[in-house]
Backbone as CSV, one residue per row, in Angstrom:
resi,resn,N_x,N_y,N_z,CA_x,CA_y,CA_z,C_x,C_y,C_z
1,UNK,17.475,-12.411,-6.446,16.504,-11.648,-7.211,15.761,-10.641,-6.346
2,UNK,15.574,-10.880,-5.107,14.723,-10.241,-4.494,15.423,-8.951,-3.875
3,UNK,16.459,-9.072,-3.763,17.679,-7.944,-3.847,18.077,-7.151,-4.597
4,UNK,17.267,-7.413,-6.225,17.855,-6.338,-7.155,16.492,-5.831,-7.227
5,UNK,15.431,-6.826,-6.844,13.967,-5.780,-7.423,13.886,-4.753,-5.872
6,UNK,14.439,-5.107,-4.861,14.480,-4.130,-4.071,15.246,-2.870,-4.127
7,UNK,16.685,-3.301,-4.686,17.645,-2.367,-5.121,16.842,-0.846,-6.433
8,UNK,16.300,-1.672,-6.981,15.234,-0.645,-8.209,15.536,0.609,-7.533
9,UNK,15.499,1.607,-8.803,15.420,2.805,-8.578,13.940,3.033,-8.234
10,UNK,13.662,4.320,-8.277,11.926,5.211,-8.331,12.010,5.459,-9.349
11,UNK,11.151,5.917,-10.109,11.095,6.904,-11.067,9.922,7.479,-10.927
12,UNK,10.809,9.098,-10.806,9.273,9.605,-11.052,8.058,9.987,-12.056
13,UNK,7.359,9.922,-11.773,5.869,9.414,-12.843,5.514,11.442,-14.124
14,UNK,6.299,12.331,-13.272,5.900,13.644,-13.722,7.408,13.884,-14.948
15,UNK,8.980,13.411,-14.617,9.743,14.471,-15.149,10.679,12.819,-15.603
16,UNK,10.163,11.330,-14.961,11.205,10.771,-15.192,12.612,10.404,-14.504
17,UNK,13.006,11.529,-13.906,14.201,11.138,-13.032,14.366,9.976,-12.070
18,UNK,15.308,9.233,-12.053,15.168,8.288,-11.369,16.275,8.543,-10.244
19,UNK,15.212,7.871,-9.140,16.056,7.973,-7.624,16.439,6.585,-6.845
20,UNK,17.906,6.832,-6.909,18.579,5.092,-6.391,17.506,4.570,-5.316
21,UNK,16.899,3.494,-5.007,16.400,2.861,-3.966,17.062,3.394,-2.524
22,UNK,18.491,3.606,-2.493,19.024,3.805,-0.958,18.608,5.393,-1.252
23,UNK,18.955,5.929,-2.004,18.400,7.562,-1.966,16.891,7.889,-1.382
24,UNK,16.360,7.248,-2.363,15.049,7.207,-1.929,14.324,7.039,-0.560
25,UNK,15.284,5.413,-0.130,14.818,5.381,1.645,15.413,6.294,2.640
26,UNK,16.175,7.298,2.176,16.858,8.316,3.013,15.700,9.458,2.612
27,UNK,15.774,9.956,1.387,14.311,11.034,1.576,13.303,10.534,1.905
28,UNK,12.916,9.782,1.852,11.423,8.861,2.816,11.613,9.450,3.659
29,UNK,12.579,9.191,4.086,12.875,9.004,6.049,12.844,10.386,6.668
30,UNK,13.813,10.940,5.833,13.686,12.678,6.209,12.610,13.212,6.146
31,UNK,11.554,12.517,5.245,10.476,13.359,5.276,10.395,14.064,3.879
32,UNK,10.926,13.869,2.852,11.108,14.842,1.985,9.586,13.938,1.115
33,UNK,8.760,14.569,0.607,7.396,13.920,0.130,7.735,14.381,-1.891
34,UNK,8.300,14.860,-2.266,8.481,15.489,-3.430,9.943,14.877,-4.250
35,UNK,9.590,14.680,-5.631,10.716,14.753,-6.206,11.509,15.731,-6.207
36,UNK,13.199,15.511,-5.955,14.032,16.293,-5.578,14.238,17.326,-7.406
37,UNK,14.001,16.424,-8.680,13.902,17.400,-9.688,12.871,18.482,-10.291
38,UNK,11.828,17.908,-10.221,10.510,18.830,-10.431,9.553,18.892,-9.692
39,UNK,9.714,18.731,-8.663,9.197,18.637,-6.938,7.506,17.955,-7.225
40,UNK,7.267,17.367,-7.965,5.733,16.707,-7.826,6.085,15.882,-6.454
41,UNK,4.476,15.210,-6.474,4.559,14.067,-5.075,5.383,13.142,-5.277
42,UNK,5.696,12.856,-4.572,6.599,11.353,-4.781,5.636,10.082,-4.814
43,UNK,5.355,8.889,-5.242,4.468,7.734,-4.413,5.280,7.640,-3.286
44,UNK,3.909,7.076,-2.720,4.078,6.653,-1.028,4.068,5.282,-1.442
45,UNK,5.085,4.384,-0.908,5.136,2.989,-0.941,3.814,2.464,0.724
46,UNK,3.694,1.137,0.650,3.107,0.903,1.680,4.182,0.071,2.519
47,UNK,3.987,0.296,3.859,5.001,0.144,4.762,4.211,-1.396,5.782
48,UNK,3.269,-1.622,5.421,2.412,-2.917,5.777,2.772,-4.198,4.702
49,UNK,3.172,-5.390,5.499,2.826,-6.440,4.522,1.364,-7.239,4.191
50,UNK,1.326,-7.461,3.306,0.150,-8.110,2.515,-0.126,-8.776,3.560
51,UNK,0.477,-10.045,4.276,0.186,-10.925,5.639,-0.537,-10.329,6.265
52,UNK,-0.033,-9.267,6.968,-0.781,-8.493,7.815,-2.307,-7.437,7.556
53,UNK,-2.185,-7.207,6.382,-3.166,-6.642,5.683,-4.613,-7.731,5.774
54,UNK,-3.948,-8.995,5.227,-5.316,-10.014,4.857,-5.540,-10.634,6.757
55,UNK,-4.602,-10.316,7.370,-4.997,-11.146,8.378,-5.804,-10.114,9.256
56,UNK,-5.709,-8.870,9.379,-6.335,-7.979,10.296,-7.486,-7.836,9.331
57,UNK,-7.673,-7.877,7.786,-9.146,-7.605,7.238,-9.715,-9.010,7.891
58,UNK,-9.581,-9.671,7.755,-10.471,-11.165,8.435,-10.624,-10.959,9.740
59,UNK,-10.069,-10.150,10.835,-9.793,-10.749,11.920,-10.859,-10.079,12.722
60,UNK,-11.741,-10.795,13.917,-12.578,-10.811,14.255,-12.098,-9.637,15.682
61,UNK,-11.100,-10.286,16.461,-10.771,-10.090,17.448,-10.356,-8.658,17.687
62,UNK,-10.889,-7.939,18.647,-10.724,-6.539,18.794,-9.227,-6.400,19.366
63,UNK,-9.348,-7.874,20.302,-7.497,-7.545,20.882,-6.949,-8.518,20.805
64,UNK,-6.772,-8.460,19.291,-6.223,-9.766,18.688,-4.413,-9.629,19.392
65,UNK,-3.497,-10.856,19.804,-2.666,-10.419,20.177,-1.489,-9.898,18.952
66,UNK,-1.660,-10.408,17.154,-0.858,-10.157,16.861,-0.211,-8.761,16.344
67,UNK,1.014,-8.427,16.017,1.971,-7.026,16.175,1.296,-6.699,14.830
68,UNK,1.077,-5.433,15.357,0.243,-4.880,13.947,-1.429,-5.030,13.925
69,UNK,-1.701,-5.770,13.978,-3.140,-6.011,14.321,-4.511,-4.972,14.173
70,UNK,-4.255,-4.085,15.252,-4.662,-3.397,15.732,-4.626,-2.184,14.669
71,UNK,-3.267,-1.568,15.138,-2.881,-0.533,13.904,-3.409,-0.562,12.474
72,UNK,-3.117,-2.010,11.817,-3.498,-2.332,10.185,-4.829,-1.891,10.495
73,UNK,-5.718,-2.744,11.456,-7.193,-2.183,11.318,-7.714,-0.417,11.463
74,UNK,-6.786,-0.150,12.039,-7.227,1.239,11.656,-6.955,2.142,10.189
75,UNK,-6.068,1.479,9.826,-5.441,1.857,8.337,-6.670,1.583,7.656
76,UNK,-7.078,0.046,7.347,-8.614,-0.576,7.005,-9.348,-0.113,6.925
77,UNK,-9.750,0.968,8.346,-11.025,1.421,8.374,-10.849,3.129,7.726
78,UNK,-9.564,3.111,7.508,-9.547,4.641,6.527,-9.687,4.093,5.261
79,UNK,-9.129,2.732,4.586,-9.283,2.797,3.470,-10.598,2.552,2.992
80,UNK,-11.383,1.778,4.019,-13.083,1.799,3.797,-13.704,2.879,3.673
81,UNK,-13.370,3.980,4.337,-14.082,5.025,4.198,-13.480,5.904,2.827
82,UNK,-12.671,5.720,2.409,-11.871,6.452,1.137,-12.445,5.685,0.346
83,UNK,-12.730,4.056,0.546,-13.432,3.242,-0.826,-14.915,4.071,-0.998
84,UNK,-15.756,4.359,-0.114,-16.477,4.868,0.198,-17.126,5.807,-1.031
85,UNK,-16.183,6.877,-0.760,-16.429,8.193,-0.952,-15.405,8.794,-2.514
86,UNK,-14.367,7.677,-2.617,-13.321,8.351,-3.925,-14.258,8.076,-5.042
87,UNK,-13.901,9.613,-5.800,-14.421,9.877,-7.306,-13.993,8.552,-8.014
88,UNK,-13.070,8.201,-7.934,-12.011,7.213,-8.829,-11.990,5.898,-8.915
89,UNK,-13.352,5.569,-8.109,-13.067,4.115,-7.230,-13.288,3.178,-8.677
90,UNK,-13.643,3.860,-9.605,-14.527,2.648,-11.078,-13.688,3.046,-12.137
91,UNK,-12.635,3.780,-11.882,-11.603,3.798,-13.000,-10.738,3.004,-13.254
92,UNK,-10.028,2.449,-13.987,-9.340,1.333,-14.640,-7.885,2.220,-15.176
93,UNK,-6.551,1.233,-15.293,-5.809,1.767,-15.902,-4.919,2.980,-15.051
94,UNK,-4.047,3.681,-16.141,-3.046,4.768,-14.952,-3.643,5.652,-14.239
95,UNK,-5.419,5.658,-14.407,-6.633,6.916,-13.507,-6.604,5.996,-12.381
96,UNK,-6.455,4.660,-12.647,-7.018,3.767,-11.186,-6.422,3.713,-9.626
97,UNK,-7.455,4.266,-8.958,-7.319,4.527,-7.292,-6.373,3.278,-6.988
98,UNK,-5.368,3.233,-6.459,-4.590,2.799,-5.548,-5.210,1.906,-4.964
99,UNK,-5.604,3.104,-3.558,-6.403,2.878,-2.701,-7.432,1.345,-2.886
100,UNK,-8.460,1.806,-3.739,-9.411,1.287,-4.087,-8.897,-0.643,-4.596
101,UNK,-8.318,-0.121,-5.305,-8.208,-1.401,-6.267,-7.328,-2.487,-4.930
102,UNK,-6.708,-1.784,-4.040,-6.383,-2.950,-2.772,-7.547,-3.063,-2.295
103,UNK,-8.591,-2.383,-1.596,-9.385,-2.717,-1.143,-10.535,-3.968,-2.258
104,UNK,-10.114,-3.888,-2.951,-11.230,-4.421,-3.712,-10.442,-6.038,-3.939
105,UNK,-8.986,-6.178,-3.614,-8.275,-7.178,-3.678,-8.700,-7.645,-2.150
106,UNK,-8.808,-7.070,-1.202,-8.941,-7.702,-0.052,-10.269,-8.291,0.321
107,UNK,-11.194,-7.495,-0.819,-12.257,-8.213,-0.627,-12.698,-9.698,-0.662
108,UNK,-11.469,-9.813,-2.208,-11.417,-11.216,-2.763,-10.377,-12.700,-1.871
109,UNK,-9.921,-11.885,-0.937,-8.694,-12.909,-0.254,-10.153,-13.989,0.907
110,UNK,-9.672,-14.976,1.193,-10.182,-15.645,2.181,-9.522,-15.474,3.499
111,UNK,-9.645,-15.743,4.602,-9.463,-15.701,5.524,-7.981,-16.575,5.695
112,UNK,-7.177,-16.557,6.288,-6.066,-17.358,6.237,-5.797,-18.247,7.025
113,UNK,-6.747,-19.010,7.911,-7.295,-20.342,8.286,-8.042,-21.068,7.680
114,UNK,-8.491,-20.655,6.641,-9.457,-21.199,5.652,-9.495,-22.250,5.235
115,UNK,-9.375,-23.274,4.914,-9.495,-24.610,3.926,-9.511,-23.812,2.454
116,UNK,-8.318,-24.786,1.783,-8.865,-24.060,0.485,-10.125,-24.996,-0.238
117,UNK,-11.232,-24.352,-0.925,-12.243,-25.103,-1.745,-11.786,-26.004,-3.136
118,UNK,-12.262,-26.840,-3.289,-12.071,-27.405,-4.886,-12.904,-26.931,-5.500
């Protein structure tokens, strides 16, 4: 299963066309930011896993040793400042910030040494 939801096409959100998954990770890669039919933006997928996301928002340690660490926290501290400041941050639905609505999920995660509570 986890092979065909990866396999998924794109589709884009402006004209519809859909772009094979291997197509897609080849214009990623090249750099191409636009649909190849009616050239809008393409989405940007995120290239971070969730793991790493919740473990560098918790993480205390400036030189924490794990891979990524470091980096995610700087990603963090752009998306704090974009939570910040986006028009969009209280919109709901297909207006709703991206951005925002992860940050607002990471707010809710616990730390991942945590005990869970009853």
């Amino acid at each position: 299963e986890a092979a065909a939801a990866a396999a998924a096409p794109v589709v884009c959100k402006t004209c519809k066309h859909a772009v094979c998954a291997e197509c897609d990770k080849m214009l990623t890669k090249a750099g191409h930011d636009r649909c190849p039919m009616c050239r809008a933006p393409r989405p940007r997928r995120s290239t971070l896993p969730v793991q790493i996301l919740i473990h560098a928002f918790h993480c205390p340690d400036a030189t924490c040793e794990r891979p990524q660490c470091t980096d995610t926290k700087l990603v963090l501290l752009r998306m704090e400042v974009h939570a910040q400041n986006c028009a969009n941050r209280e919109l709901s639905g297909a207006d709703e910030c991206k951005v925002c609505k992860l940050w607002r999920a990471l707010h809710r995660t616990r730390t991942p040494d945590a005990p869970f509570s009853a």
